[in-house]
Structures are given as structure tokens and as C-alpha cells.
C-alpha positions in Angstrom: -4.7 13.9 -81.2 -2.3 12.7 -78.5 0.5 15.2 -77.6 3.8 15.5 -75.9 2.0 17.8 -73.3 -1.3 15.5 -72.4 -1.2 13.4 -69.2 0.0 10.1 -69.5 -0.2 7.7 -66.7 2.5 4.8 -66.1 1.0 2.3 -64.9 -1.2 4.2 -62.4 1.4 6.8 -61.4 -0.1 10.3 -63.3 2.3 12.3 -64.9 2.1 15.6 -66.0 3.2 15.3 -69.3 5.0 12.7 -72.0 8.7 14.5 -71.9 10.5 12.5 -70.3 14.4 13.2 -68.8 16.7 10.5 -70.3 19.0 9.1 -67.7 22.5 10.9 -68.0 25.6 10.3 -66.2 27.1 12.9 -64.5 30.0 11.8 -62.1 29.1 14.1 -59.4 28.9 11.6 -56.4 31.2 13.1 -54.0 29.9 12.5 -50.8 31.5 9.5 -48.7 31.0 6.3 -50.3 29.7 7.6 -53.6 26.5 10.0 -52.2 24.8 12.2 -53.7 25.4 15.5 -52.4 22.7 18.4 -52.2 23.8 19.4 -55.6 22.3 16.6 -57.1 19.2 17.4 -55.6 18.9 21.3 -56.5 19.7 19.6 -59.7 16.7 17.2 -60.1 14.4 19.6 -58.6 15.2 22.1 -61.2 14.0 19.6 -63.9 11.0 18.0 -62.2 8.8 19.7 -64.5 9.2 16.6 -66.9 6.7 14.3 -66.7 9.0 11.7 -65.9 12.8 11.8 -64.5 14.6 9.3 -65.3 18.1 9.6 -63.2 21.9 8.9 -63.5 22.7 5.5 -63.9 23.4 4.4 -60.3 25.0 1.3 -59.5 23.8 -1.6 -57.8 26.8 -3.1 -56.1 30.7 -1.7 -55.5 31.7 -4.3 -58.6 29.3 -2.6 -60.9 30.5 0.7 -60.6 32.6 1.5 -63.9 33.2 5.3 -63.9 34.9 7.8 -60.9 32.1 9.4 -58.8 29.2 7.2 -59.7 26.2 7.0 -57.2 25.3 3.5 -55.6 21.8 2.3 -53.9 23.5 -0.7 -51.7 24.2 1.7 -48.6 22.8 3.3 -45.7 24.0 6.0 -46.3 23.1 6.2 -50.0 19.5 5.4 -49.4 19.3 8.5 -46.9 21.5 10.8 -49.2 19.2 9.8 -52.3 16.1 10.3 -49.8 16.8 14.1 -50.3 17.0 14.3 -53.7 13.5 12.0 -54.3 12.1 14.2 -51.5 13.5 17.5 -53.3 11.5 16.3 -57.0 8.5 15.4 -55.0 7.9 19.3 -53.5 8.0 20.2 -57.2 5.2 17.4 -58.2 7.7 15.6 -60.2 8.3 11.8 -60.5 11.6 10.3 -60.6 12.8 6.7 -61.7 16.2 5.7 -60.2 18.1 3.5 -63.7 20.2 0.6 -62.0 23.3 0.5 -63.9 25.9 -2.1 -63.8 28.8 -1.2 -65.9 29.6 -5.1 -65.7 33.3 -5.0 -68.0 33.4 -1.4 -69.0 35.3 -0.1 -65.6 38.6 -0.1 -64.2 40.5 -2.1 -61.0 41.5 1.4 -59.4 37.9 2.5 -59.2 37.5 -0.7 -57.0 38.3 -1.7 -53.9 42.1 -3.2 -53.9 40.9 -7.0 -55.5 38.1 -6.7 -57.4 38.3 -6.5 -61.0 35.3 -6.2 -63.6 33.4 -8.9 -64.1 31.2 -9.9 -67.4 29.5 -12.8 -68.8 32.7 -13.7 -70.4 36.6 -13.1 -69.9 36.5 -10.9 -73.0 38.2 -7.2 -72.5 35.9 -4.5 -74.5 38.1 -2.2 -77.1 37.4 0.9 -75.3 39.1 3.0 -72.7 37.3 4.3 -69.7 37.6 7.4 -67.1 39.8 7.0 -64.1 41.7 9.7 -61.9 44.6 8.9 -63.9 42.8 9.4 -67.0 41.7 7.7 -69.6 42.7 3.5 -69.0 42.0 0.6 -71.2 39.4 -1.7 -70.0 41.2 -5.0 -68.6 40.0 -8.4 -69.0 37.2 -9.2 -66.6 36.2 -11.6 -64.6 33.7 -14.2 -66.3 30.7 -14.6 -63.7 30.0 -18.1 -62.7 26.2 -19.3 -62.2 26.3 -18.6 -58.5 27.6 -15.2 -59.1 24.6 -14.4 -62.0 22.2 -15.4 -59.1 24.2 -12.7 -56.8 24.3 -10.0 -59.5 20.6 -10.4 -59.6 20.1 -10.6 -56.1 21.7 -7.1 -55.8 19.4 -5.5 -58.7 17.2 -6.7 -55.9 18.5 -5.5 -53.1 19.0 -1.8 -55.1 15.8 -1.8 -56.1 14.1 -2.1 -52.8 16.9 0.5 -51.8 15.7 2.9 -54.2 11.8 2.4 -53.1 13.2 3.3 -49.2 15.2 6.4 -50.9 11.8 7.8 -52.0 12.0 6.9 -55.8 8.9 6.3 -57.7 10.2 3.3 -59.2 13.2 2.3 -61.1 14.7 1.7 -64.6 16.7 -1.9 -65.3 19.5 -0.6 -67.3 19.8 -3.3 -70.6 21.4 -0.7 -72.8 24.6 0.6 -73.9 27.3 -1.9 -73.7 26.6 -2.7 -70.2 26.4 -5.7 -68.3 22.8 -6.8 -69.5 23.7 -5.9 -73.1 26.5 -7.6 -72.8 24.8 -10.5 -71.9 22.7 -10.0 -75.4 25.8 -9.5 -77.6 28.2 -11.7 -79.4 31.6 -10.5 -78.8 31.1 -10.2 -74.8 29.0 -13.1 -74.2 30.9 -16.6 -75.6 28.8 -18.4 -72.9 27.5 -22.2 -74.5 25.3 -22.8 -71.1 21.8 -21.7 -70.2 23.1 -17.8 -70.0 24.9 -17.6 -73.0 24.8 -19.3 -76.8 21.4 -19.4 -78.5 18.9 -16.3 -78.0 17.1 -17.2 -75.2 20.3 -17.9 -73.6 21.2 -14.4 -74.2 17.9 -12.7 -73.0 17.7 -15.2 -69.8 19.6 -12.5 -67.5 18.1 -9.6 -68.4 14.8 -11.3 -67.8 15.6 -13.1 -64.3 16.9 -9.3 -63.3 13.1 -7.7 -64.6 10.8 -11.1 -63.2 13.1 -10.8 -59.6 12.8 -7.2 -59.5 9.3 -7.0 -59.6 8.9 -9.3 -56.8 10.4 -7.3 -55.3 8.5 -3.8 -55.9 5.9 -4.8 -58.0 6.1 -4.4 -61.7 4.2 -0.8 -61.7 7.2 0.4 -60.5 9.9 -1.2 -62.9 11.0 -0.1 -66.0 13.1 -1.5 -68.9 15.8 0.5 -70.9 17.1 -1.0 -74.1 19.4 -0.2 -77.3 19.1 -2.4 -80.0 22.4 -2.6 -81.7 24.1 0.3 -80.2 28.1 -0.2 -80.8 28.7 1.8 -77.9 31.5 0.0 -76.0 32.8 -2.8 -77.9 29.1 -4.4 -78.4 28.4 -6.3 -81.8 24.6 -7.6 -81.8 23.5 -9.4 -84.5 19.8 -10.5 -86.0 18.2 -7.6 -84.4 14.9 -8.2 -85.0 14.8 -11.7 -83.3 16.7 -10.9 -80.3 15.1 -8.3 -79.3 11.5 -9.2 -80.5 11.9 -12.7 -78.2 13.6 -9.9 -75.0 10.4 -8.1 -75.2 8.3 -11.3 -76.0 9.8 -12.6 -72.6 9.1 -9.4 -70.7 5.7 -8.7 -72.0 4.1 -11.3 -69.2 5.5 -8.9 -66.4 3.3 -6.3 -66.9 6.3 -3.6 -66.5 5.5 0.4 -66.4 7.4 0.8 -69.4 9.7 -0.2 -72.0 12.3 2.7 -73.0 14.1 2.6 -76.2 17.3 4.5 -77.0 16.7 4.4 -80.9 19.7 3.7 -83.7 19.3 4.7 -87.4 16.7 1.7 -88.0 13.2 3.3 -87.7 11.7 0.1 -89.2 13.2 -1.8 -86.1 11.5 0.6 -83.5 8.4 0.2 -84.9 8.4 -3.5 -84.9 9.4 -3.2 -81.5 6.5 -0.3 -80.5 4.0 -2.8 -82.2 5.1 -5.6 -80.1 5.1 -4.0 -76.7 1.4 -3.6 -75.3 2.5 -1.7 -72.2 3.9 2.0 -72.1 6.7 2.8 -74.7 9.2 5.7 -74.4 11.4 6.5 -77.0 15.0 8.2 -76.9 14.4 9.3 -80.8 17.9 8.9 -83.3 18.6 12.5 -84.1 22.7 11.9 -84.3 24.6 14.4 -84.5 22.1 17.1 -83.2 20.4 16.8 -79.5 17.1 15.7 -79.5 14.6 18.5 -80.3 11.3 20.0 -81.2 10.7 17.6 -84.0 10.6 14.6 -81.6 7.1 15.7 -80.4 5.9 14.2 -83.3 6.7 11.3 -82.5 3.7 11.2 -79.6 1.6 12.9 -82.0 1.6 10.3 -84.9 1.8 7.5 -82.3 5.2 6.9 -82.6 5.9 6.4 -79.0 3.5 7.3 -76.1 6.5 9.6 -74.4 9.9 10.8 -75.6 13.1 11.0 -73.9 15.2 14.3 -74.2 19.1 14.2 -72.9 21.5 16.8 -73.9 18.8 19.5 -73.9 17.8 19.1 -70.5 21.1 19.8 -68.7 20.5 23.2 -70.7 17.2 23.6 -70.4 16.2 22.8 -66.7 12.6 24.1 -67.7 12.4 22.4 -71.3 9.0 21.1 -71.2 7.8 25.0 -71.1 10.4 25.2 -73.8 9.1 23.1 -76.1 6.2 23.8 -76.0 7.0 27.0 -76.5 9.3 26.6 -79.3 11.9 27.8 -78.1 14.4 29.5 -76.9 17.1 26.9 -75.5 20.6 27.4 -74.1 22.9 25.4 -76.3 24.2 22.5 -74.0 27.8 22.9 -72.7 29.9 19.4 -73.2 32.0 20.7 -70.5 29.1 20.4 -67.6 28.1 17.1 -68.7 30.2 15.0 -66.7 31.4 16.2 -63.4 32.3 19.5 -65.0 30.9 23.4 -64.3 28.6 23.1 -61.5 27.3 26.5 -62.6 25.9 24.3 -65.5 22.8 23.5 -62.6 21.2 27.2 -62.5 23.7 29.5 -65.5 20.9 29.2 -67.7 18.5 32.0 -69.7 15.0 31.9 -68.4 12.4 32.5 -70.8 10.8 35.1 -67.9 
């Protein structure tokens, strides 16, 4: 029997184990021009035990950051400040994924530079407010992308990507999850598109997949993973026939041969099983568990064949050390909501030991 704690490898890169770190944003870029500081690496490094570390959602271009202090990979100076965290995982044998993240309209024009607004696949404002230094705003109407601008936005998943790859990362994860720019591509209240990248289904899927087919020409597709959330409301996103959108998004990626396919799961377990029976490649799953963090009982998951890794979030800004947790049963340090964004930096070594 399969286990959370056997070797898996992802597409040829070996990793110690199937618990994987779920990508979690934390709003701690504050070095010039949204850098990681050396904080972030002591932080990674402190979790590289997983057996794969998926990072912060870090944004591919200045117009797809949607939240104060976010990292970007379309700098110098972020590639060389990102170089010392990959570099700091690596001395612990860890592997780390970089998730390219474009908030596409959840953002604000004051976390821009003056002139920019968000932009979307439609002019359509989502229902939701978002974090600014004045505090909570609403989101503001964006800027409906034209053809030549899709091209662009994928150009600069491009561009991040091979940025990441020069920053050290083992490879990187196309964020297509949580009411962000790909997603909103997929949904029906943000994308009201009647061309080729908006109306019926595969109009939908079409930018997601350009972004995942240019992406690993750029890096190969070993190195490229896929995250999605089938039906996730999270910021103003209405989906609708489940089953076929997202059975034809996989059916479209399948032919890439990507490292993985990551889902962060809703209440439909039905659903995520059609989906883990469709994808022939890796699958990692970010198990429903709402309201509780995801816990011990998610290593069943690997063990009945569920998923060949799962995610954990919460539990591992905690828990630095959590696979040795787990599979210890226990004991872990109740996470703190006030160190999950930009909060308590204590919150990166104020933790029990199980020493």
C-alpha cells in the first residue's frame, strides 16, 4: 500500500515524500520592487521537509499583482532575491515550485503604478473587496483585455516562468484557481466574451491552455504544473456544468504531459474523482475539510488511491516540520490567523518542537 510518506517522483524530479505545501499567500514582499527578503527564505527552508513546496502566489507582470506586498518574477532583481530562497530549500534537500499568480480583476488602482487599472477577460467588477494600505477597497471595473493583450498576458507567464527557472525553482505552478484571472476566464459572470476566448467551453478553456502549451515551451512540461478549483465561489466566480468544463480543461491539457495537475477540492467528491480518473499524469489534491485545516485524515487519501500527494495549508505555517508530524500523529501548534498574511513574523520559528 501507497503512503503519504513513500517517494513519489514528478515527472523525474524525486521527492521525499507525497505532503505537499499548498501555495499560501503571505504579503511579506518588502524589499524594493516587491522582493523577497531573507525572511522568506528562513521561511521556506524551515518547511523543505515536504516533499514538494509549492510557494506564494507570485505575480507575473506589475498588472497582475492584486494584493500589497506580493512577490513578482518579471525583475532582476526579483530573480536574484528569489535565487536565495530556492538556494536556501535546496541545502535542506527540498524542492520548491514557484505558482504564477495573476490576480487579473481582483486588485486595486493604488496597488499599481499611477494608470493602470485591473484588467480581466471582461469589463465586469467582482463583488468583493480587496486589501490595500487604506484598507479594505472594492474591486473597480477592469479593463477587458483585447486579443493582443491575451497574447501579452501569456507572453509574460512566459517570461515569469523562465524567470523562476534562472531564480533556482524546480519548476512552477500555473495558477487556474480561485477567482483569478485564468478562472475567470472559465466562469460566467467574469468572462461575457462571444469570440474565440470567451462563450462556449472551449472558448473558456482556450487561455488557460495557450498559458500551459506556451509555458512548456518554454521550460519543458516536467517542470510545469497546473492548479485548479472547480467551482470555488471565492471572488465573485459562478461556474456552471462542472463536470464538462473541467473534464474538456483537463482533456485539453492531458497532451502536454505536465508534472502534475493540483486540485483544491469543494464539497463534490464525486467531481474529484471523475477528474483523478481522467488525468493520467501526477494528481495532487488540496482535500475539502471546511471549516477545520486539513489534517491527519487526508493521508488516506494517498493510501486508498485518492490522489497520489496531498496538499496541506494552514497547518504548515504552524507546523514548519509537519511531515514528521504526521506521521507522528501529532502534536501540532494550532495555526495563528494573525501570521497568515503579513502578520507576526515570530510566526516563522514560535513554534513547539516535538524534540
Amino acid at each position: 500500500m501507497t503512503t503519504a510518506f513513500d517517494p513519489l517522483s514528478l515527472a523525474g524530479v524525486p521527492l521525499n515524500n507525497r505532503v505537499v505545501m499548498s501555495p499560501m499567500t503571505r504579503s511579506r514582499a518588502h524589499g524594493p520592487g516587491q522582493a523577497p527578503t531573507e525572511a522568506t527564505a528562513v521561511y521556506y527552508a524551515q518547511r523543505a521537509t515536504a516533499g514538494l513546496i509549492v510557494s506564494e502566489g507570485i505575480q507575473p507582470s506589475v498588472v497582475g499583482q492584486g494584493y500589497p506586498s506580493t512577490p513578482g518574477l518579471h525583475s532582476d532583481a526579483q530573480v536574484e532575491a528569489w535565487r536565495r530562497v530556492t538556494d536556501a530549500v535546496h541545502a535542506k534537500d527540498g524542492v520548491i515550485f514557484a505558482q504564477l499568480m495573476h490576480t487579473g480583476r481582483i486588485g486595486h488602482p493604488s496597488l499599481l503604478p499611477d494608470g493602470l487599472i485591473s484588467v480581466a477577460p471582461s469589463a465586469v467588477a467582482a463583488d468583493t473587496k480587496v486589501f490595500t494600505a487604506e484598507g479594505l477597497q472594492p474591486c473597480v471595473t477592469p479593463k477587458e483585455l483585447t486579443p493582443a493583450e491575451i497574447e501579452q498576458t501569456t507572453a509574460d507567464f512566459v517570461s515569469a516562468a523562465r524567470n523562476a527557472i534562472a531564480a533556482g525553482f524546480d519548476g512552477v505552478e500555473i495558477h487556474g484557481a480561485n477567482g483569478y484571472l485564468i478562472q475567470q476566464f472559465l466562469s460566467d459572470n467574469a468572462n461575457l466574451r462571444t469570440d474565440e476566448w470567451g462563450g462556449t467551453t472551449q472558448g473558456r478553456i482556450r487561455f488557460g491552455v495557450e498559458v500551459a502549451k506556451a509555458v512548456t515551451e518554454a521550460i519543458g512540461a516536467h517542470r510545469v504544473g497546473f492548479r485548479i478549483s472547480p467551482g470555488n465561489p471565492f471572488n465573485d466566480i459562478v461556474e456552471s456544468d462542472l463536470p464538462g468544463l473541467y473534464g474538456e480543461l483537463l482533456t485539453a491539457l492531458s497532451p502536454l504531459g505536465l508534472a502534475y495537475v493540483h486540485l483544491m477540492e469543494g464539497p463534490d467528491r464525486e467531481l474529484t474523482l471523475q477528474l483523478r480518473k481522467q488525468w493520467q499524469g501526477t494528481f495532487i489534491l488540496n482535500p475539502f475539510t471546511h471549516p477545520n485545516p486539513t489534517g491527519l485524515d487526508a493521508l488516506g487519501l494517498v493510501e486508498d488511491g485518492t490522489t497520489d500527494a496531498v496538499s496541506f495549508g494552514a497547518l504548515f505555517i504552524s507546523n514548519p516540520d509537519l511531515p514528521r508530524r504526521l506521521q507522528q500523529g501529532g502534536p501540532f501548534a494550532t495555526p495563528d490567523p494573525a501570521t497568515f498574511y503579513g502578520g507576526d513574523e515570530r510566526g516563522y520559528t514560535d513554534y513547539p518542537t516535538l524534540d
